[in-house]
DOTI-644835 format. One line per field, with one value per residue (C-alpha): z, y, x; residue number from 0; chain. Coordinates in pm, 1 decimal, decimal comma, always signed. Example, Ala and Ser with C-alpha at 12.3 -4.5 7.8 and 13.67 -1.06 7.14 Angstrom:
residues 2
Z: [+780,0	+714,0]
Y: [-450,0	-106,0]
X: [+1230,0	+1367,0]
resi: [0	1]
chain: [A	A]
end
This chain:
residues 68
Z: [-9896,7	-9551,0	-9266,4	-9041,1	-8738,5	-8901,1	-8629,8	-8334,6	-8439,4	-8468,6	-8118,1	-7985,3	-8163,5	-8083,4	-7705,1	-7706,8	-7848,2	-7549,8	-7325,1	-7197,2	-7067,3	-7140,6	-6894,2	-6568,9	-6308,8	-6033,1	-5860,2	-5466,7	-5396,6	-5294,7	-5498,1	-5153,2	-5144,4	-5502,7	-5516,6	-5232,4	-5456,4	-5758,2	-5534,7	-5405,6	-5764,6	-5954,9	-5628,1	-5665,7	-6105,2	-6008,9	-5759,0	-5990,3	-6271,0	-6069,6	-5941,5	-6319,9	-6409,5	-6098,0	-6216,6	-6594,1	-6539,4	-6332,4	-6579,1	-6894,0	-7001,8	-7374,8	-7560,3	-7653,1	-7328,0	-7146,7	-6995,8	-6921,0]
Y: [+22136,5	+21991,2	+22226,9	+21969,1	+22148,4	+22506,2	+22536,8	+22456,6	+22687,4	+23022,5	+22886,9	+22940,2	+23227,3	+23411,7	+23263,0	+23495,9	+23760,5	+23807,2	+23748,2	+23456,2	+23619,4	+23344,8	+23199,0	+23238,2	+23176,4	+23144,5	+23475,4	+23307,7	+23358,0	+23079,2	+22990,8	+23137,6	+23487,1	+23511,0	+23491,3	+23713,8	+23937,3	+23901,4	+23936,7	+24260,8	+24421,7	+24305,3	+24512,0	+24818,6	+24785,4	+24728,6	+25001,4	+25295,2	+25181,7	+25286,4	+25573,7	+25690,0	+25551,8	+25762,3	+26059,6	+26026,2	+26026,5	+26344,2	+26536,1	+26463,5	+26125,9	+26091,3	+25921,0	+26244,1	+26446,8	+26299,1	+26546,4	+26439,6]
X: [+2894,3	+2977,7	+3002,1	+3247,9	+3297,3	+3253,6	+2962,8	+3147,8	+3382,3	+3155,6	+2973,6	+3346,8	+3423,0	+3080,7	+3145,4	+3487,5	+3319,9	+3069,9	+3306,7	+3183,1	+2846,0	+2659,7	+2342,9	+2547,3	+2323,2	+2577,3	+2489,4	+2564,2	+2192,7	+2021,4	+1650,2	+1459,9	+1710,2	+1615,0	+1268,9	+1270,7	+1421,5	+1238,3	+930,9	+1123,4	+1167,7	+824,0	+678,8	+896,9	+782,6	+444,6	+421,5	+583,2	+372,4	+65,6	+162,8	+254,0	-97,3	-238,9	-56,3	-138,1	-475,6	-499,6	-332,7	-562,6	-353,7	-278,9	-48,6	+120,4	+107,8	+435,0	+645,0	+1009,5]
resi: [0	1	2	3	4	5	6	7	8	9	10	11	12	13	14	15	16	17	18	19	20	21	22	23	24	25	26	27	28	29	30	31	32	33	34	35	36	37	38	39	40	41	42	43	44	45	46	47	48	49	50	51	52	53	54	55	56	57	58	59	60	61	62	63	64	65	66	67]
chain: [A	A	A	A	A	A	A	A	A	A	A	A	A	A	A	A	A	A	A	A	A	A	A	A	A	A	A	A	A	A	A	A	A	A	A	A	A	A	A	A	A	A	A	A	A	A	A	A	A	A	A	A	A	A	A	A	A	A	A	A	A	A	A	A	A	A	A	A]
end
């Protein structure tokens, strides 16, 4: 069986479908602001990760001691 253009049919039909979320880069940020950012955030994840390691193990630690 040939496909013809069956697959350039679903690409636009799943493209309609996401509402055309696709890999938009275009956020007005230039390469420097958004490393600067990036830097910004992997900080802020890296920082709260270690304070929730710092606080885990003062309180015993254990997989299933988490209180939320």
């Amino acid at each position: 069986m040939a496909r013809g253009n069956q697959r350039e049919k679903d690409r636009e039909r799943a493209q309609a479908r996401n509402g055309n979320k696709g890999k938009n880069k275009d956020d007005g940020l230039t390469p420097e602001q958004r490393r600067e950012r990036d830097a910004k955030a992997l900080q802020e994840k890296t920082a709260k990760k270690a304070a929730q390691a710092a606080g885990g193990e003062s309180s015993g630690g254990g997989k299933g001691n988490t209180k939320k």
